[in-house]
ZAPA-746647 format. One record per atom (N, C-alpha, C): residue number from 1; residue in three letters; atom name; x negated, y negated, z. Coordinates in steps of 0.2 Angstrom, whole numbers, plus 5000, padded with zeros to 4 digits. Each point is the difference from the previous one (the first is absolute). Example, Ala and Ser with C-alpha at 12.3 -4.5 7.8 and 13.67 -1.06 7.14 Angstrom:
<recs>
{resi:1	resn:ala	name:N	px:4934	py:5028	pz:5039}
{resi:1	resn:ala	name:CA	px:5004	py:4994	pz:5000}
{resi:1	resn:ala	name:C	px:4996	py:4994	pz:5000}
{resi:2	resn:ser	name:N	px:5002	py:4995	pz:4996}
{resi:2	resn:ser	name:CA	px:4996	py:4994	pz:5001}
{resi:2	resn:ser	name:C	px:5004	py:4995	pz:5003}
</recs>
This chain:
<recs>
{resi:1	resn:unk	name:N	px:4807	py:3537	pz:5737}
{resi:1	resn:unk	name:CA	px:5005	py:5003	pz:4995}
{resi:1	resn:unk	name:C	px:4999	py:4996	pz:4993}
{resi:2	resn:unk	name:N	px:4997	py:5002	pz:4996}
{resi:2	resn:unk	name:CA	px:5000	py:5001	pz:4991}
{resi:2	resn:unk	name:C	px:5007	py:4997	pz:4998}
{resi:3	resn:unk	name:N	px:5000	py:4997	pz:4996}
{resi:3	resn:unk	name:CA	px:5006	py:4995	pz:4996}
{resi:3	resn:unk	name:C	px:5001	py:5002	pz:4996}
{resi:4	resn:unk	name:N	px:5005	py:4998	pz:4993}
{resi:4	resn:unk	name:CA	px:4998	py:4999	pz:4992}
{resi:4	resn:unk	name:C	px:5007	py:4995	pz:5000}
{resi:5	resn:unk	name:N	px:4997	py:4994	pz:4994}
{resi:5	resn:unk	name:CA	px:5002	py:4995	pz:4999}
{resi:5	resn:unk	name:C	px:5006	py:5004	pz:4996}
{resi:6	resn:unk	name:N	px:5007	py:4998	pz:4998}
{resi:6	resn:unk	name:CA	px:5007	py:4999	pz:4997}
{resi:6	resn:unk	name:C	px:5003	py:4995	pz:4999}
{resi:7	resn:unk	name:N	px:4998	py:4999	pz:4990}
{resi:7	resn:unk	name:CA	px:5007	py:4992	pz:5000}
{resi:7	resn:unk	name:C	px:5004	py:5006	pz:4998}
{resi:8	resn:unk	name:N	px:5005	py:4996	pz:5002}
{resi:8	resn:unk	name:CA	px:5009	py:5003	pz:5000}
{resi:8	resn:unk	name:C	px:5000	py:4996	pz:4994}
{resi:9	resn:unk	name:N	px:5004	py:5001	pz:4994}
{resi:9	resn:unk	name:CA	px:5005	py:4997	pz:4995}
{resi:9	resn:unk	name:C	px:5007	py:5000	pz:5004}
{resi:10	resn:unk	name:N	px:5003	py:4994	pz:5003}
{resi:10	resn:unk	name:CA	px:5007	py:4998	pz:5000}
{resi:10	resn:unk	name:C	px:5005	py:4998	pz:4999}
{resi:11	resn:unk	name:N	px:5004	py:5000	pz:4997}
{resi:11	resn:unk	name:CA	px:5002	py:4995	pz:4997}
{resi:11	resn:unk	name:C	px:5008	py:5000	pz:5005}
{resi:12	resn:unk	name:N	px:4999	py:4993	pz:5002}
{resi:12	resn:unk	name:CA	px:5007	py:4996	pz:5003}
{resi:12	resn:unk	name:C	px:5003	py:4996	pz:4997}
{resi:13	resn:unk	name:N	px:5010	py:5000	pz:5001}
{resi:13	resn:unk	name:CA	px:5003	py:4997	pz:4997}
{resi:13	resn:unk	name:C	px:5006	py:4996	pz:5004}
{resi:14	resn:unk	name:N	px:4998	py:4993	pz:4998}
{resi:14	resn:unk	name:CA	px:5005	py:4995	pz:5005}
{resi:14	resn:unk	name:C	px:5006	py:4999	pz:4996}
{resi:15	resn:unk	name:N	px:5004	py:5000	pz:5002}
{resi:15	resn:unk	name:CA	px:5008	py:4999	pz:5000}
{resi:15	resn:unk	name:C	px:5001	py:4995	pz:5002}
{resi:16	resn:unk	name:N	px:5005	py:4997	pz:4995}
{resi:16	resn:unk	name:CA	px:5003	py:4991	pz:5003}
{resi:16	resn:unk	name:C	px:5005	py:5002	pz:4999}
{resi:17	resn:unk	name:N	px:5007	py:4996	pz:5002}
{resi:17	resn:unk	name:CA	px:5007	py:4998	pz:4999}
{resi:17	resn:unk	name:C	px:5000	py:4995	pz:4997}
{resi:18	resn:unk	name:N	px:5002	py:4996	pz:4996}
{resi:18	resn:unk	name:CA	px:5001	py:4994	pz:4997}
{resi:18	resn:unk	name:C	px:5006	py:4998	pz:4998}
{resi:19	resn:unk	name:N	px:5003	py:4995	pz:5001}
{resi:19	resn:unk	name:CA	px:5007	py:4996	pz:4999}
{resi:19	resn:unk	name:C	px:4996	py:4992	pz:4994}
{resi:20	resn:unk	name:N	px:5002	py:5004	pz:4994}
{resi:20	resn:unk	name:CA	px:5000	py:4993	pz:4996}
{resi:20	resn:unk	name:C	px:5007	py:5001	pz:4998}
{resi:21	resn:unk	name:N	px:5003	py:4990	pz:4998}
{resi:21	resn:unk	name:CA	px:5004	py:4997	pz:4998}
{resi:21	resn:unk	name:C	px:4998	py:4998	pz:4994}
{resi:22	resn:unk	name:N	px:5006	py:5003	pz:4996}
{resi:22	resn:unk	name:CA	px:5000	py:4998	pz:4993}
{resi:22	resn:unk	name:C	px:5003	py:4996	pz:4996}
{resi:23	resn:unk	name:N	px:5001	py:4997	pz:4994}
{resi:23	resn:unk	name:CA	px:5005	py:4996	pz:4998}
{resi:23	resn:unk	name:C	px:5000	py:5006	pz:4993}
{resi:24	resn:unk	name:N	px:5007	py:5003	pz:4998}
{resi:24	resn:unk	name:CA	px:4999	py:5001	pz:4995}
{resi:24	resn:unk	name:C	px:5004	py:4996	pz:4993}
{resi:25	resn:unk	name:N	px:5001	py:5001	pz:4995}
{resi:25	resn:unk	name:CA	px:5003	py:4995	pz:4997}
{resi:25	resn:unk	name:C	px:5009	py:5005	pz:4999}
{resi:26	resn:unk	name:N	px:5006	py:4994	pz:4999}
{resi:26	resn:unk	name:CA	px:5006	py:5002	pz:5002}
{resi:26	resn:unk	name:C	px:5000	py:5006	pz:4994}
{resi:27	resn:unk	name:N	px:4999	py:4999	pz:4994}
{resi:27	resn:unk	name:CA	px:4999	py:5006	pz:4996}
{resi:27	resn:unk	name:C	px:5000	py:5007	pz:5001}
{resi:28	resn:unk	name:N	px:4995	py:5000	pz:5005}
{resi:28	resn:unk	name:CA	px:4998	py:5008	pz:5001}
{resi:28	resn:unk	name:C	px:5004	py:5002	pz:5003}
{resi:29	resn:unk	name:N	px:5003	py:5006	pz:4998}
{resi:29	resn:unk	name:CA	px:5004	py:5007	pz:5004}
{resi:29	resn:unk	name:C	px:4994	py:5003	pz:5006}
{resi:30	resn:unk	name:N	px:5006	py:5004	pz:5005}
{resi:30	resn:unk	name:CA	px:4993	py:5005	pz:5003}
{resi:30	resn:unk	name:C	px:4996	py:5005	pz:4997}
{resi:31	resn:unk	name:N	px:5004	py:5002	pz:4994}
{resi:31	resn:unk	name:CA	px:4996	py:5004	pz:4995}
{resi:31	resn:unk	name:C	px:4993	py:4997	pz:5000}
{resi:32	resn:unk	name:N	px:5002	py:4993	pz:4998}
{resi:32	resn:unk	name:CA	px:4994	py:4997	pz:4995}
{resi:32	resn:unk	name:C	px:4995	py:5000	pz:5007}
{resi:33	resn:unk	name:N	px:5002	py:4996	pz:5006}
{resi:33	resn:unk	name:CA	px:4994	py:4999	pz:5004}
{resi:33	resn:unk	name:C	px:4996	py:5008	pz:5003}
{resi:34	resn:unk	name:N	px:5007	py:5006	pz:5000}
{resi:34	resn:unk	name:CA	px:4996	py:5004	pz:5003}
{resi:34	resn:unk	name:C	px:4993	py:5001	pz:4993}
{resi:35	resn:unk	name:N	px:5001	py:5000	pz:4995}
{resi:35	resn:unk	name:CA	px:4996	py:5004	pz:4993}
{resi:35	resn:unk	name:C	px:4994	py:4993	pz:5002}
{resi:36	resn:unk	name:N	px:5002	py:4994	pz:5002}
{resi:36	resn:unk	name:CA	px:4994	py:4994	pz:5000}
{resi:36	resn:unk	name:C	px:4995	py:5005	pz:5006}
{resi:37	resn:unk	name:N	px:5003	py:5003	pz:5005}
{resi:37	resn:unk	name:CA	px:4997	py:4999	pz:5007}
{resi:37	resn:unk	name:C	px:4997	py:5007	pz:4996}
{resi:38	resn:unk	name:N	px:5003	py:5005	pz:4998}
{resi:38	resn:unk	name:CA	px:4997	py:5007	pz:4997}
{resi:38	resn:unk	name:C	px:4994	py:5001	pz:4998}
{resi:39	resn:unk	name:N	px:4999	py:4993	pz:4992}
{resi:39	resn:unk	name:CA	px:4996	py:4998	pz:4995}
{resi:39	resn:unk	name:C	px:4994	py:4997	pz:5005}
{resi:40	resn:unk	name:N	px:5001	py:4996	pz:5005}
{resi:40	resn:unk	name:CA	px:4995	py:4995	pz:5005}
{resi:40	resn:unk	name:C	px:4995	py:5003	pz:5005}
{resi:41	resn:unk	name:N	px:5004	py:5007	pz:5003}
{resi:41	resn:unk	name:CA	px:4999	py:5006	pz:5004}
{resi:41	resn:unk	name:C	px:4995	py:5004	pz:4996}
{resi:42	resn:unk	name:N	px:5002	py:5003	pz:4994}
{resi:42	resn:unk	name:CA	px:4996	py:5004	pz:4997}
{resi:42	resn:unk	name:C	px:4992	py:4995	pz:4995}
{resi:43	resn:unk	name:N	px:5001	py:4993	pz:5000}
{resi:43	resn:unk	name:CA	px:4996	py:4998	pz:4995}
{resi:43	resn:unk	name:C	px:4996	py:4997	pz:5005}
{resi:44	resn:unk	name:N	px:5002	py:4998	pz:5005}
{resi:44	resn:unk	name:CA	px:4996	py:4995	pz:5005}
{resi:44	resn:unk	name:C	px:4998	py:5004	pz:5006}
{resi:45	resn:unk	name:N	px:5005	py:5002	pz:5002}
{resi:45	resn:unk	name:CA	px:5000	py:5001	pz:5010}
{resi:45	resn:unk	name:C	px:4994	py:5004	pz:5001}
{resi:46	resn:unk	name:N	px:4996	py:5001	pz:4997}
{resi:46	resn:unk	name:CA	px:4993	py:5002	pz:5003}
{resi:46	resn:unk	name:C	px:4994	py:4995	pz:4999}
{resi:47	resn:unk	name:N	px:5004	py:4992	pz:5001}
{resi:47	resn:unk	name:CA	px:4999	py:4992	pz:4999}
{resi:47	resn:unk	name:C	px:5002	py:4999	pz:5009}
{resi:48	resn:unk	name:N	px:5002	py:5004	pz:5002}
{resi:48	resn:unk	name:CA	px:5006	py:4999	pz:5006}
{resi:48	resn:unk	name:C	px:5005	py:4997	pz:4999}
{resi:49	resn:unk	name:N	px:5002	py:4995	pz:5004}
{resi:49	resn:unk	name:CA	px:5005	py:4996	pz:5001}
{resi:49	resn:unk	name:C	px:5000	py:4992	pz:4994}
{resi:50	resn:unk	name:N	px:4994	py:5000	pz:5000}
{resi:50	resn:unk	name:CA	px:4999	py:4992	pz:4997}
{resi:50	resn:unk	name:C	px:5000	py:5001	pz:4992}
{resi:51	resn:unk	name:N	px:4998	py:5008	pz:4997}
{resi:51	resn:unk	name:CA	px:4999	py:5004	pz:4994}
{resi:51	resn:unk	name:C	px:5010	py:4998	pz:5000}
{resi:52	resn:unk	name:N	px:5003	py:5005	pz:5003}
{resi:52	resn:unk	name:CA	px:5009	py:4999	pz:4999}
{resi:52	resn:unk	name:C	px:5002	py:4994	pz:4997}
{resi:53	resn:unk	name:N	px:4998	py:4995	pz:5008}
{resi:53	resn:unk	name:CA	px:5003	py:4994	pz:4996}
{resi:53	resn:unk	name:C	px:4998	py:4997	pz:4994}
{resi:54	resn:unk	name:N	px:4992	py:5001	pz:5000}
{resi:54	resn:unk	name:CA	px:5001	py:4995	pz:4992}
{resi:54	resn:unk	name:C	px:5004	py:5006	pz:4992}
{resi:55	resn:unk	name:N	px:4997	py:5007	pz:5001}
{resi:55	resn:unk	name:CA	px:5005	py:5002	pz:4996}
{resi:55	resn:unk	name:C	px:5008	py:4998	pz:5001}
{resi:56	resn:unk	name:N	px:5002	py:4998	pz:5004}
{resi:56	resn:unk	name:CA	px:5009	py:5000	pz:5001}
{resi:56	resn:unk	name:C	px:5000	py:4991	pz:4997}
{resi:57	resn:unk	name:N	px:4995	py:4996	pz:5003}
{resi:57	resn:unk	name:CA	px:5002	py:4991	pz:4994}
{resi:57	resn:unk	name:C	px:4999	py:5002	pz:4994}
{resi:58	resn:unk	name:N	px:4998	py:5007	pz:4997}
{resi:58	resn:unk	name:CA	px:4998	py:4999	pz:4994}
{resi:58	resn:unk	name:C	px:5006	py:5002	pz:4995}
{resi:59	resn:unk	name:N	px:5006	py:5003	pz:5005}
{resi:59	resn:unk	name:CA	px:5006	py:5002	pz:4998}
{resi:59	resn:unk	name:C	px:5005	py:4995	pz:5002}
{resi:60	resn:unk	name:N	px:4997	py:4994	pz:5001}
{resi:60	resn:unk	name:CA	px:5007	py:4996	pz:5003}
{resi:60	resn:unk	name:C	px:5001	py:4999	pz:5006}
{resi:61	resn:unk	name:N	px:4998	py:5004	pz:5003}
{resi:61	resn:unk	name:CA	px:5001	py:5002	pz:5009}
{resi:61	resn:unk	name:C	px:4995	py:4995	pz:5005}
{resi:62	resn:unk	name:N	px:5003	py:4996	pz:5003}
{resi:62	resn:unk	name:CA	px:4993	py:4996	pz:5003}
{resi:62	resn:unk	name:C	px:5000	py:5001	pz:5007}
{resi:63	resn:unk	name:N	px:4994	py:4998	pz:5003}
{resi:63	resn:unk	name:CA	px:4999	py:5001	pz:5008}
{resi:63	resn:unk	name:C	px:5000	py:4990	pz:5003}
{resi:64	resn:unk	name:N	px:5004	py:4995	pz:4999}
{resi:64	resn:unk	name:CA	px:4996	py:4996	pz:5002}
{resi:64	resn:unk	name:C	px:4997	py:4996	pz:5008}
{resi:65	resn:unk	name:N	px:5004	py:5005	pz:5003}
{resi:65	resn:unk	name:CA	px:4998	py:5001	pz:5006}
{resi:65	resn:unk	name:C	px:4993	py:5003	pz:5004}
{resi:66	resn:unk	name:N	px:4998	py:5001	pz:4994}
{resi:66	resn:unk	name:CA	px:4994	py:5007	pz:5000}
{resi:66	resn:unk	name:C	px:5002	py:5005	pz:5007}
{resi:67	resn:unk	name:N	px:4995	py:5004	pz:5002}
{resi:67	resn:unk	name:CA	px:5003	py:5005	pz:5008}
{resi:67	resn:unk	name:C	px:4992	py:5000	pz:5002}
{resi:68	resn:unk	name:N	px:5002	py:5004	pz:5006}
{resi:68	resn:unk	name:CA	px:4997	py:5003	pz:5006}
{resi:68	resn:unk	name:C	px:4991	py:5003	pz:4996}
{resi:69	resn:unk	name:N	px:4997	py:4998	pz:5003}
{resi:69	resn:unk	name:CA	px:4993	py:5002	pz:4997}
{resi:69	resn:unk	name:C	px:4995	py:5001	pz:5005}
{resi:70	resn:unk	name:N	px:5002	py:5001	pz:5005}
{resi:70	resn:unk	name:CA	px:4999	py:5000	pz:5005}
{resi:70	resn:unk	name:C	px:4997	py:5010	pz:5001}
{resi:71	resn:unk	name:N	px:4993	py:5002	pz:4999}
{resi:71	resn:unk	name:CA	px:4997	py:5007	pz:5002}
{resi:71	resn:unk	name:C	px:4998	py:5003	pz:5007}
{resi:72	resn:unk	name:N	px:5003	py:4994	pz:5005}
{resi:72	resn:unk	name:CA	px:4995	py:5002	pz:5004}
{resi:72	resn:unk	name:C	px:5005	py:5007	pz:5004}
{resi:73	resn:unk	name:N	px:5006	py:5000	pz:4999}
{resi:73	resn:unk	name:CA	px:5004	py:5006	pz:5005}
{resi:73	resn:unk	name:C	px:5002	py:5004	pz:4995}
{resi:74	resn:unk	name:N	px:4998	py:5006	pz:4997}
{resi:74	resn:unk	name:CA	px:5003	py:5007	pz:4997}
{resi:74	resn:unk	name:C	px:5006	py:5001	pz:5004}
{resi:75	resn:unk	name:N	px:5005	py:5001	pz:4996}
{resi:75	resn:unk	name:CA	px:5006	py:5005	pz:5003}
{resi:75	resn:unk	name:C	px:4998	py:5007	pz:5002}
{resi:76	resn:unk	name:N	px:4996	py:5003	pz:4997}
{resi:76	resn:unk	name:CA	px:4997	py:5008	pz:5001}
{resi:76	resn:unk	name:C	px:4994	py:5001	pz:4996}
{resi:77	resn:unk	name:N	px:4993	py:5001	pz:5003}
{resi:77	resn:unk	name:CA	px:4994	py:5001	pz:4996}
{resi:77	resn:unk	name:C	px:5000	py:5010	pz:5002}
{resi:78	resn:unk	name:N	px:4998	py:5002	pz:4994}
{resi:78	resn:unk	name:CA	px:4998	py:5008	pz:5000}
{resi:78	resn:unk	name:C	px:4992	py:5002	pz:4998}
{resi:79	resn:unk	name:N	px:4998	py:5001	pz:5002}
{resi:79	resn:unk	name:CA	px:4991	py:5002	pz:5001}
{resi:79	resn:unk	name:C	px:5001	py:5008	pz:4996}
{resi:80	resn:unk	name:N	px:4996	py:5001	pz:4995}
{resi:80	resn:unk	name:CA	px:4998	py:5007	pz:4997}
{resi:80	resn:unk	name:C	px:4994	py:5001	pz:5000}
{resi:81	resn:unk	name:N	px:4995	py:5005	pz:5003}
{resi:81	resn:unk	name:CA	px:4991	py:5002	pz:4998}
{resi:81	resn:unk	name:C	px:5001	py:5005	pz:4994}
{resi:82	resn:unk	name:N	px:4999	py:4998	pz:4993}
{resi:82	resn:unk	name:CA	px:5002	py:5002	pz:4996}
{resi:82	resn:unk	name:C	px:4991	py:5005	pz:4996}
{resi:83	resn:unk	name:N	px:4993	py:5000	pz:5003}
{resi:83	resn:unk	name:CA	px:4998	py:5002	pz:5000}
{resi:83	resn:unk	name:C	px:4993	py:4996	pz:5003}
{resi:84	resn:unk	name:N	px:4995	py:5004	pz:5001}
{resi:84	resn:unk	name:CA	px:4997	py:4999	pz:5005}
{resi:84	resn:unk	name:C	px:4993	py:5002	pz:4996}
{resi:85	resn:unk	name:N	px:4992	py:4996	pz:5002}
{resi:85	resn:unk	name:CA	px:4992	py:5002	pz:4997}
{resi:85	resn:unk	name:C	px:4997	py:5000	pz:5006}
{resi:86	resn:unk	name:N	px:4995	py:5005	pz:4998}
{resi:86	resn:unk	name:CA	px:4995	py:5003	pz:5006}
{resi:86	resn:unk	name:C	px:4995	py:4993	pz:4999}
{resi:87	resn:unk	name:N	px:4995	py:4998	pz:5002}
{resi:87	resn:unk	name:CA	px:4997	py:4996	pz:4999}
{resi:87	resn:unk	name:C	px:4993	py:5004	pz:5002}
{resi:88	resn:unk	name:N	px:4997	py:4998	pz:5007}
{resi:88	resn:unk	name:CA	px:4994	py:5003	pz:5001}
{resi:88	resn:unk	name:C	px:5000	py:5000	pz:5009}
{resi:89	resn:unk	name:N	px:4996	py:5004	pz:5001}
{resi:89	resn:unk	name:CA	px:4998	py:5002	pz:5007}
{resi:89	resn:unk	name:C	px:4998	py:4994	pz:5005}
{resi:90	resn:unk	name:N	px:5002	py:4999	pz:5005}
{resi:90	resn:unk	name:CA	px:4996	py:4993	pz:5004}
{resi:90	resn:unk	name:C	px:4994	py:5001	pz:5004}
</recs>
């Protein structure tokens, strides 16, 4: 039986949970920490998790317990074949 080689393009995406402890300073309102967390989500978080924090000590907000960094268990990974190459006959 005759073959032909296929890379798949996939792209898979892991999910974490994460629990970080913050220290905020007693000044801030929950307005101010949700706009801090808003501003750090949208300027960082495609930094993941370590991106957030340092944008948030950069508003006052500290982690000095650092968190969980730990990659090795996804809460839920989803697999997509987003487009596929013929290559050549074997």
């Amino acid at each position: 039986m005759q073959t032909v080689k296929v890379k798949l393009m996939i792209t898979e995406t892991l999910k974490y949970d994460r629990e970080v402890i913050v220290e905020v300073p007693a000044h801030m309102t929950e307005r101010d920490i949700e706009e801090a967390l808003n501003k750090a989500e949208r300027n960082y978080g495609f930094d993941g998790v370590d991106g957030i924090v340092h944008a948030l000590k950069r508003q006052g907000i500290t982690c000095p317990d650092g968190f969980d960094q730990d990659l090795s268990s996804p809460n839920s990974v989803e697999a997509e074949c987003y487009d596929y190459e013929v290559y050549d006959e074997i």
